[in-house]
TIVOGU-726962 format. One record per residue (C-alpha): residue number from 1; residue in one letter; x, y, z. Coordinates in steps of 0.5 Angstrom, whole numbers, padded with zeros to 4 digits. Example, Ala and Ser with C-alpha at 12.3 -4.5 7.8 and 13.67 -1.06 7.14 Angstrom:
% residues 2
- rogu/kolpa/px/py/pz
- 1/a/0025/-0009/0016
- 2/s/0027/-0002/0014
This chain:
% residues 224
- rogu/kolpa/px/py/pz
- 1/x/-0050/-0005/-0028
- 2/x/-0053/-0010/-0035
- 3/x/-0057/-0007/-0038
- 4/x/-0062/-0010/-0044
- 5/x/-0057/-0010/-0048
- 6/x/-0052/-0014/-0043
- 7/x/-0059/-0019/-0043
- 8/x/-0059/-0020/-0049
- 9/x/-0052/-0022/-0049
- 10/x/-0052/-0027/-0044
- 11/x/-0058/-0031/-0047
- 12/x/-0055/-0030/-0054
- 13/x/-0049/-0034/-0051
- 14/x/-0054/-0039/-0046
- 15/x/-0057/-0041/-0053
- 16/x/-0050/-0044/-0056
- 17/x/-0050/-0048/-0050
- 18/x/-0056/-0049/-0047
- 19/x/-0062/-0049/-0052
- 20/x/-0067/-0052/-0048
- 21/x/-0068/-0053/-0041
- 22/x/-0072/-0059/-0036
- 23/x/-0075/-0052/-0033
- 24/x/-0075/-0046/-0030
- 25/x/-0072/-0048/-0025
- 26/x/-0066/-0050/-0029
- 27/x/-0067/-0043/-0034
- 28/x/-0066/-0039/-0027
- 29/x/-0060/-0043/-0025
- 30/x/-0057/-0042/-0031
- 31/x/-0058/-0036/-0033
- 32/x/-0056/-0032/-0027
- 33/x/-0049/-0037/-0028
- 34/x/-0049/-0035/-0035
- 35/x/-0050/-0026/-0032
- 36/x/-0045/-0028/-0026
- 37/x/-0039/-0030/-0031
- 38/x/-0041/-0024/-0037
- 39/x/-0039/-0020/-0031
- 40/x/-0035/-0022/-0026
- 41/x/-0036/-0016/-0022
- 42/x/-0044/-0017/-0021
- 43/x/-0048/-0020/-0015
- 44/x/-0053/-0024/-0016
- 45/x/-0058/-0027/-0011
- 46/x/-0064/-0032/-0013
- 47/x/-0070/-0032/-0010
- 48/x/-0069/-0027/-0006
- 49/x/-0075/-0024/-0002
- 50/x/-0079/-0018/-0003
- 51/x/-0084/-0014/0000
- 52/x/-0089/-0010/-0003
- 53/x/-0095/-0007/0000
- 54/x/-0098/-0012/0004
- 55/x/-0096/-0018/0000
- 56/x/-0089/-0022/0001
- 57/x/-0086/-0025/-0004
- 58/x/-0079/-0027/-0009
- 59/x/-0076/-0025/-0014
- 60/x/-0073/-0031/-0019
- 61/x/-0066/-0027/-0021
- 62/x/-0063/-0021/-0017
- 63/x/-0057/-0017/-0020
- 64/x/-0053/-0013/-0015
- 65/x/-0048/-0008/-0018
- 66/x/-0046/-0002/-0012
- 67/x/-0052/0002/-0012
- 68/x/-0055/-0001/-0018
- 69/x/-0061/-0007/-0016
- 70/x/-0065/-0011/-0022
- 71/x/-0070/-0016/-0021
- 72/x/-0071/-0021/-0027
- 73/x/-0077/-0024/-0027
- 74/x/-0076/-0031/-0032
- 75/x/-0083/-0035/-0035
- 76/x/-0081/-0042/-0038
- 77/x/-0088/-0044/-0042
- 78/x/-0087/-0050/-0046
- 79/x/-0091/-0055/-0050
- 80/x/-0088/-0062/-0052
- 81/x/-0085/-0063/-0058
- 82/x/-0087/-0067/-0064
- 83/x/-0080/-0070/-0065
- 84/x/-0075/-0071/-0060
- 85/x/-0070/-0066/-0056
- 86/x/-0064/-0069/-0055
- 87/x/-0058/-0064/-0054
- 88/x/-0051/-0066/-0054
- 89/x/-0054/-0073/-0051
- 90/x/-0059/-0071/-0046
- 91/x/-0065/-0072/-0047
- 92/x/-0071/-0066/-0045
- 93/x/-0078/-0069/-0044
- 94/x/-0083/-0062/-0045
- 95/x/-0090/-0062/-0042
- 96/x/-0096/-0058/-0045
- 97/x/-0096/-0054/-0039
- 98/x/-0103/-0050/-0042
- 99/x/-0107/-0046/-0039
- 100/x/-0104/-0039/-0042
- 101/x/-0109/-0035/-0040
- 102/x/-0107/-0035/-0034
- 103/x/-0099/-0036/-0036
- 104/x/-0100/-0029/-0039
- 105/x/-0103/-0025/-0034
- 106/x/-0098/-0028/-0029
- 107/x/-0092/-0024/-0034
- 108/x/-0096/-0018/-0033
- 109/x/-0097/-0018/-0026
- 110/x/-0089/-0019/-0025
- 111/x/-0089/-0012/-0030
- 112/x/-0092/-0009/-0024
- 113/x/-0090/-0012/-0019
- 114/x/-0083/-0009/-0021
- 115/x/-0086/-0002/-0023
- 116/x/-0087/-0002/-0015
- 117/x/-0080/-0005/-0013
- 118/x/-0078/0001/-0017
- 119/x/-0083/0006/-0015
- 120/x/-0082/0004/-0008
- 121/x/-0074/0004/-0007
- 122/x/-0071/-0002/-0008
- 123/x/-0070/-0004/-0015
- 124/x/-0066/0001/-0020
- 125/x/-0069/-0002/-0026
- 126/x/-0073/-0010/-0027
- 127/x/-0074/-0015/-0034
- 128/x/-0077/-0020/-0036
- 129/x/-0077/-0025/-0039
- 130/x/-0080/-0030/-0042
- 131/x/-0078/-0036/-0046
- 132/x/-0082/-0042/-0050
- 133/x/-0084/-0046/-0055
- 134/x/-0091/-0045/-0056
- 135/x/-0093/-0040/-0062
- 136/x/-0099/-0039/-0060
- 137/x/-0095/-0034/-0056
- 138/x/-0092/-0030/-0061
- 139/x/-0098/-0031/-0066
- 140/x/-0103/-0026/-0067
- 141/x/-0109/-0030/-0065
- 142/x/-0117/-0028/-0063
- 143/x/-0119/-0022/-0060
- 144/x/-0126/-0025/-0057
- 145/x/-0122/-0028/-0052
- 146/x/-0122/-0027/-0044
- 147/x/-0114/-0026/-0044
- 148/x/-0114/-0021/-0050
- 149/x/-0112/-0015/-0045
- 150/x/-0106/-0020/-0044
- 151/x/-0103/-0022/-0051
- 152/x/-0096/-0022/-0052
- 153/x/-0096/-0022/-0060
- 154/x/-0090/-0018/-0064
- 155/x/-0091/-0011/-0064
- 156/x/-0098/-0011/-0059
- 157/x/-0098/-0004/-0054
- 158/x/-0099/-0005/-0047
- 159/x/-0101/-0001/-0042
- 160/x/-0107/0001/-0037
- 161/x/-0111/-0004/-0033
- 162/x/-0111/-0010/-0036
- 163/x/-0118/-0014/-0034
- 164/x/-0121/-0020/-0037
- 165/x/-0126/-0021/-0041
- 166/x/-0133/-0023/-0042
- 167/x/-0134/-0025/-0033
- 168/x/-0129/-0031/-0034
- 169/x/-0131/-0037/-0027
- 170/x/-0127/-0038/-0022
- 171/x/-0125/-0043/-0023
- 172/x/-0122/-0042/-0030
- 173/x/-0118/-0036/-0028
- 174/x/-0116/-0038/-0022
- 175/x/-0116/-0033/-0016
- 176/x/-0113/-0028/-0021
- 177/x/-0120/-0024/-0022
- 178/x/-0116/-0017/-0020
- 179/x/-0114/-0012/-0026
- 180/x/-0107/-0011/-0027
- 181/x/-0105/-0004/-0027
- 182/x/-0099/-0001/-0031
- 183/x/-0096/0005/-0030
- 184/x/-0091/0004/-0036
- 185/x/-0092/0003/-0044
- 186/x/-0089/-0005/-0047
- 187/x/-0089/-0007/-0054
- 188/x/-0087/-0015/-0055
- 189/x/-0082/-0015/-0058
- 190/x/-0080/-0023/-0060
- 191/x/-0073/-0026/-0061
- 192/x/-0070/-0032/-0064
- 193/x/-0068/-0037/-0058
- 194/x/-0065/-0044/-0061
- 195/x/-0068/-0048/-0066
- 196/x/-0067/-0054/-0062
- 197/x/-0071/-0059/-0066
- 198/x/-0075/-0059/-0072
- 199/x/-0082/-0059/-0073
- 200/x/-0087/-0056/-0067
- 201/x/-0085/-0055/-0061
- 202/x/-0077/-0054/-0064
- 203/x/-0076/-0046/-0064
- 204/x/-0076/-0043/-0058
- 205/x/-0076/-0035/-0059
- 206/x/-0076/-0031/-0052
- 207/x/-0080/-0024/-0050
- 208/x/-0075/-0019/-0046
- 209/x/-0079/-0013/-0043
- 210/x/-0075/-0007/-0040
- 211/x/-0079/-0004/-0034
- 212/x/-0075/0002/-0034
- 213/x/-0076/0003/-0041
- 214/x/-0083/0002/-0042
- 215/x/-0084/0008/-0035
- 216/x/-0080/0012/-0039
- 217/x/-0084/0011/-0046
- 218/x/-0091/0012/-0042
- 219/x/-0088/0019/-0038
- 220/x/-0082/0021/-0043
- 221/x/-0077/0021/-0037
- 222/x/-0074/0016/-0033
- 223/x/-0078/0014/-0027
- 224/x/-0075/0018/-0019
């Protein structure tokens, strides 16, 4: 099995050669490399599909180990930065991806996604992660906004249903008008990723979310 501590392990050790990605394409890939050589033993499959309910869908990282099977979802959310990333001769283009809004409600909406693949059977255990270089991030910021139920700065507690706020339009959250509904407890907790160059945009931190954990910290007991 891999634990929170074994993916933290393994992004610790991704950052020394890796850090910076092209995309999230590119951070998937790795990582579940990055997984299968820490432990040899561990199965991983990338986007493997899943069913929930009614709806279909993938999952970016899937870990396999006997009986044991954990879902890691990974966001990449980048912004360009001020002074060139060049990392042992290779140059990385980031782009101002924004609307963060929307990036922050697809994070938690992945959170309960596998609070159900755990509930249902088939995973034991799931993560995510999200990896960026955009601070606003991991900033405390305005409580006036329409994402404020989906805020990711250090030591906010997340639970319940998380709703948006003051009737955004359609078109500005883009067909993501439904509640998220949690089960478990989360606290953002942010750690350092690479410093890959100085000035905006060089830092990256990463937010892991165990989804066991937070189910335990919201029953006192683990899940069945």
């Amino acid at each position: 099995m891999i634990d929170r501590g074994d993916l933290m392990a393994a992004l610790s050790a991704l950052a020394e050669r890796r850090p910076v990605f092209h995309s999230e394409a590119d951070f998937q890939h790795e990582l579940a490399w990055t997984i299968r050589e820490r432990h040899p033993r561990i199965e991983v499959r990338l986007e493997r599909p899943v069913s929930l309910r009614d709806e279909r869908g993938h999952v970016d990282v899937w870990v396999l180990d006997g009986s044991y099977a954990a879902p890691i979802e990974l966001k990449y959310w980048t912004q360009a930065a001020s002074t060139p990333l060049v990392v042992h001769g290779e140059r990385y283009h980031l782009t101002d991806q924004g609307a963060q809004p929307l990036r922050r409600y697809d994070l938690w909406k992945d959170i309960s996604r596998m609070e159900l693949l755990i509930s249902q059977g088939p995973a034991t255990n799931g993560y995510a992660v999200a990896l960026t270089n955009v601070r606003t991030y991991w900033t405390e910021g305005r409580t006036d906004v329409i994402d404020a139920a989906f805020r990711t700065h250090p030591g906010r507690e997340v639970h319940g249903e998380l709703a948006w706020q003051k009737e955004p339009a359609d078109g500005t959250i883009a067909g993501r008008r439904s509640p998220i509904g949690l089960a478990g407890r989360y606290v953002a907790q942010w750690e350092r990723y690479s410093m890959a160059a100085e000035g905006p945009g060089g830092e990256f931190r990463y937010l892991l979310l165990d989804v066991r954990e937070g189910l335990t910290a919201a029953t006192g007991r683990a899940s069945p």
